[in-house]
Backbone bond lengths (Angstrom), bond angles and torsions (degrees), N, CA, C in turn:
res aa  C-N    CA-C-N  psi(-1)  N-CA   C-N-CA  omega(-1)  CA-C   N-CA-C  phi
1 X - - - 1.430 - - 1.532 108.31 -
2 X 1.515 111.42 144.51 1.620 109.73 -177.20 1.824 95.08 -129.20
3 X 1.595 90.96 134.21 1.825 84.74 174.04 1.541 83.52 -113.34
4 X 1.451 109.71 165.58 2.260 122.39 171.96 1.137 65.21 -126.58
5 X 1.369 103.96 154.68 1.792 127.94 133.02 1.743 84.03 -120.05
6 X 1.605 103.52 143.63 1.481 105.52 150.46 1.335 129.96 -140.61
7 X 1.043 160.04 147.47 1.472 168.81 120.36 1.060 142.90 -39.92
8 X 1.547 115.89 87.03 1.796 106.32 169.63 1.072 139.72 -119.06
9 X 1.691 119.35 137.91 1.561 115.86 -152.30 1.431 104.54 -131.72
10 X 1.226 137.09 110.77 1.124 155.21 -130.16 1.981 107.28 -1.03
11 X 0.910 117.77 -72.35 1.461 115.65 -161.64 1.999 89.39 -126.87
12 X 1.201 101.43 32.42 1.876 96.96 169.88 1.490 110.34 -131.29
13 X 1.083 133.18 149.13 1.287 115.29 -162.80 2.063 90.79 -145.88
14 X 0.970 118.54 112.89 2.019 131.45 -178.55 1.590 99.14 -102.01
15 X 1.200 105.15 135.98 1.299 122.40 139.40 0.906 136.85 -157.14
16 X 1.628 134.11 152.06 1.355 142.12 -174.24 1.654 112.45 -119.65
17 X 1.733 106.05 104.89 1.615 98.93 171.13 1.455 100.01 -106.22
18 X 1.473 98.70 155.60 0.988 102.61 173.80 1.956 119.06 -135.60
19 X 1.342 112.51 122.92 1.599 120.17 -166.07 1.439 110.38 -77.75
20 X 1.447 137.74 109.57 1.366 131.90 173.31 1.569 98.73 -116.16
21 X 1.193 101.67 134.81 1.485 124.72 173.40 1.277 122.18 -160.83
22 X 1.997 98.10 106.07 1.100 123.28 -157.39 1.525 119.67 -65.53
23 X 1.714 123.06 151.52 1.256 103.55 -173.24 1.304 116.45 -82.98
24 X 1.696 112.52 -164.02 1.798 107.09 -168.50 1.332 108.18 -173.57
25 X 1.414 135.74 -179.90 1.346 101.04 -127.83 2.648 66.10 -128.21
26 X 1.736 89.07 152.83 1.468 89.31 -169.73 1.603 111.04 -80.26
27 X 1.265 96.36 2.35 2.135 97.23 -170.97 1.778 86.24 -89.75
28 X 1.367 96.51 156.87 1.274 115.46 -168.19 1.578 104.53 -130.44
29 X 1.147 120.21 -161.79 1.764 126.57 171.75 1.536 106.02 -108.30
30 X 1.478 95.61 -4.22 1.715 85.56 161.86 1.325 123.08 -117.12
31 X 1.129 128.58 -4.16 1.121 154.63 179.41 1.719 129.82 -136.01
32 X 1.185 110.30 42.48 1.758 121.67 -166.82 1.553 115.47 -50.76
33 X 1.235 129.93 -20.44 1.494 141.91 -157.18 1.547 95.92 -145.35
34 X 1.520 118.46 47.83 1.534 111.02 -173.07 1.673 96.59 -73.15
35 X 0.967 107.16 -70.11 2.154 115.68 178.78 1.433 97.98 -19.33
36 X 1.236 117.12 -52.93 1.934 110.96 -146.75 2.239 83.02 -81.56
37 X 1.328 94.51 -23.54 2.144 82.08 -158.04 1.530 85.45 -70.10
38 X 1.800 128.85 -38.32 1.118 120.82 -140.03 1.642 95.94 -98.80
39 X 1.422 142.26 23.02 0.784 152.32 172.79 0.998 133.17 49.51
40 X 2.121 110.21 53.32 1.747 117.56 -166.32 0.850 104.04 -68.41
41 X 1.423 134.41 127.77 1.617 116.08 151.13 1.827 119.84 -50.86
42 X 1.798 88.88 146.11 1.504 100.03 169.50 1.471 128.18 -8.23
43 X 1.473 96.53 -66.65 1.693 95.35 -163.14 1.788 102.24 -79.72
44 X 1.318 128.13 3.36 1.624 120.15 178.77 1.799 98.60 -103.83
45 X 1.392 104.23 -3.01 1.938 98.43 -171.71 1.595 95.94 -51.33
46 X 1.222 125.33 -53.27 1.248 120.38 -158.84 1.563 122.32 -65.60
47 X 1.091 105.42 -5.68 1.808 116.07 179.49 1.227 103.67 -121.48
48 X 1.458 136.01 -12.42 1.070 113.08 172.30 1.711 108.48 -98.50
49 X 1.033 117.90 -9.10 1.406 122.89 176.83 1.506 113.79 -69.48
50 X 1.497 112.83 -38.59 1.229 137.67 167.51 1.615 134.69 -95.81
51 X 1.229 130.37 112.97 1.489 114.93 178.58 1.845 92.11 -101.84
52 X 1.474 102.35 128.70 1.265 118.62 162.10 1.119 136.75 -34.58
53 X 1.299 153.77 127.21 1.284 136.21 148.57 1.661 140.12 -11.14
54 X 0.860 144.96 158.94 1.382 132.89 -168.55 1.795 114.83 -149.78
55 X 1.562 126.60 112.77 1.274 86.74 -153.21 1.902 65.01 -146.38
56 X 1.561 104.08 127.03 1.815 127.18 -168.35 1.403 104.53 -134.97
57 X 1.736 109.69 112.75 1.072 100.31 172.91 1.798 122.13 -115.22
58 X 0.981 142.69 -167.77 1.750 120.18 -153.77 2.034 74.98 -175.63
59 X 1.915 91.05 144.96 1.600 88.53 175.48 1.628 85.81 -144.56
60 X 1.068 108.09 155.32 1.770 125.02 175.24 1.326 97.67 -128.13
61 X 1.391 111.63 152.32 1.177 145.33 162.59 1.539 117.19 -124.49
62 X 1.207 124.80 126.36 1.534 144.80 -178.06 1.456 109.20 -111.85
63 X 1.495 123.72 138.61 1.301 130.72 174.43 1.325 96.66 -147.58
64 X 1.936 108.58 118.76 1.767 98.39 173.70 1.567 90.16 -138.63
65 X 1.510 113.36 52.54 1.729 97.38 165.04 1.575 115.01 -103.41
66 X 1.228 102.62 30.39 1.682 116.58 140.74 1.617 144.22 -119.66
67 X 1.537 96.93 105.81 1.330 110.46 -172.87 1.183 132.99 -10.27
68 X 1.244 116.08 115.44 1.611 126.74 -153.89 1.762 119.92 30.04
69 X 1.395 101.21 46.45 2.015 111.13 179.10 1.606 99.47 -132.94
70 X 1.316 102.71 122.64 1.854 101.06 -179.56 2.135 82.62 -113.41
71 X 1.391 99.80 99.36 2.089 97.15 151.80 1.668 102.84 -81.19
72 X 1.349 99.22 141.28 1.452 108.04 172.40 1.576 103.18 -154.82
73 X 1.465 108.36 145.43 1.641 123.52 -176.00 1.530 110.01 -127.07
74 X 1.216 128.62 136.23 1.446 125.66 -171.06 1.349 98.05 -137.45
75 X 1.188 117.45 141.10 1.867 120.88 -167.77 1.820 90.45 -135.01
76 X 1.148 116.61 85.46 1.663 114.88 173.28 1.410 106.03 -86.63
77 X 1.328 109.57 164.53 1.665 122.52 -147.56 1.297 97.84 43.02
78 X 1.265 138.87 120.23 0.666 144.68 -162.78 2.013 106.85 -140.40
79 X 0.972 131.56 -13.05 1.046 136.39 157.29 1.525 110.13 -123.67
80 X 1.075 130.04 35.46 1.693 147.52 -174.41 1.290 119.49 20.39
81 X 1.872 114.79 54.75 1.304 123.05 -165.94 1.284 109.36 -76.25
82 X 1.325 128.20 137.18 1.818 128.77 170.78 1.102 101.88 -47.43
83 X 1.611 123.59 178.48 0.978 120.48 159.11 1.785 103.64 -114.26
84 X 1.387 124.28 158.83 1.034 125.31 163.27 1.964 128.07 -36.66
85 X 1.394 108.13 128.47 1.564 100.02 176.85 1.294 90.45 -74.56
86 X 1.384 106.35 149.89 2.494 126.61 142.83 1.334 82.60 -116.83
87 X 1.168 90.64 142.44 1.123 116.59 177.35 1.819 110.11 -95.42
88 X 1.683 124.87 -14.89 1.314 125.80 150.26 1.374 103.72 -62.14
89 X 1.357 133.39 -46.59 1.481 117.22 -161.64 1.256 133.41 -109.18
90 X 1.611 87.11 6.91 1.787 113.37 -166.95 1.633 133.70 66.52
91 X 1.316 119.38 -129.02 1.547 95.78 167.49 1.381 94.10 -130.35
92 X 1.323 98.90 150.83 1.866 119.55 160.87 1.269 111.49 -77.15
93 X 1.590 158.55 157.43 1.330 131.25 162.62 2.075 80.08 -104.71
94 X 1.065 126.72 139.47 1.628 128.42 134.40 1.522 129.48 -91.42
95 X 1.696 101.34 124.36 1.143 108.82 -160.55 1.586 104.56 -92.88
96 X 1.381 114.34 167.00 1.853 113.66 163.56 1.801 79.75 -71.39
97 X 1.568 100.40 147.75 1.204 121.84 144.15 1.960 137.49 -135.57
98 X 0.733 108.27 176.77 1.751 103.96 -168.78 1.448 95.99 -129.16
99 X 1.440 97.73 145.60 1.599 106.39 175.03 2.043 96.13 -153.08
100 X 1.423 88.57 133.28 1.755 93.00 -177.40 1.621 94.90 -123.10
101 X 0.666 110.07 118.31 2.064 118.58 161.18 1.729 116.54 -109.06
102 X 1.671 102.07 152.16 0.858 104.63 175.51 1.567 120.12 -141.08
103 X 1.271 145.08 93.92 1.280 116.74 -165.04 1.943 110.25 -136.39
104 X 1.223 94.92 176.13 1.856 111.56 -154.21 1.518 104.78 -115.62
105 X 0.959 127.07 80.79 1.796 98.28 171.63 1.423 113.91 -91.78
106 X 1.172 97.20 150.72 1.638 114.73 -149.50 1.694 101.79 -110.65
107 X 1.137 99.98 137.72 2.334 105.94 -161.41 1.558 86.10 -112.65
């Protein structure tokens, strides 16, 4: 699920999305008892049975009060949330990242 809120104030333009994707459970219909075959120990049953929730949020900023020039900056992860371990796929790390654009359209 994705919520935006956004904001615009004369020539500035904010927004905040935010990515939720709920957790779920790692046994499958082909594999129902994957944890117990793959031999988690005790104290990891509970996370590997389960992949966590996941919830990433990312904000942009827009500036176009120059004639035909949109600057825009986007900072995703934005509160530098982990991402959930699976224990089929191991872990991803998600990083903060930065993105600056700049562009011209031409009349």
């Amino acid at each position: 699920m994705k919520v935006t809120t956004a904001l615009r104030t004369k020539d500035w333009d904010n927004a905040l999305i935010v990515n939720y994707a709920s957790g779920y459970s790692t046994n499958s219909l082909n594999a129902p008892t994957y944890c117990v075959t793959q031999k988690v120990a005790p104290e990891n049953m509970s996370t590997c049975m389960r992949v966590r929730e996941s919830i990433i949020a990312n904000y942009s900023l827009s500036y176009s009060g120059i004639k035909n020039t949109k600057l825009s900056m986007v900072i995703g992860n934005l509160f530098s949330a982990d991402n959930p371990v699976t224990w089929r796929d191991g872990w991803s790390p998600s990083f903060r990242t930065y993105y600056v654009t700049a562009s011209y359209k031409f009349n």
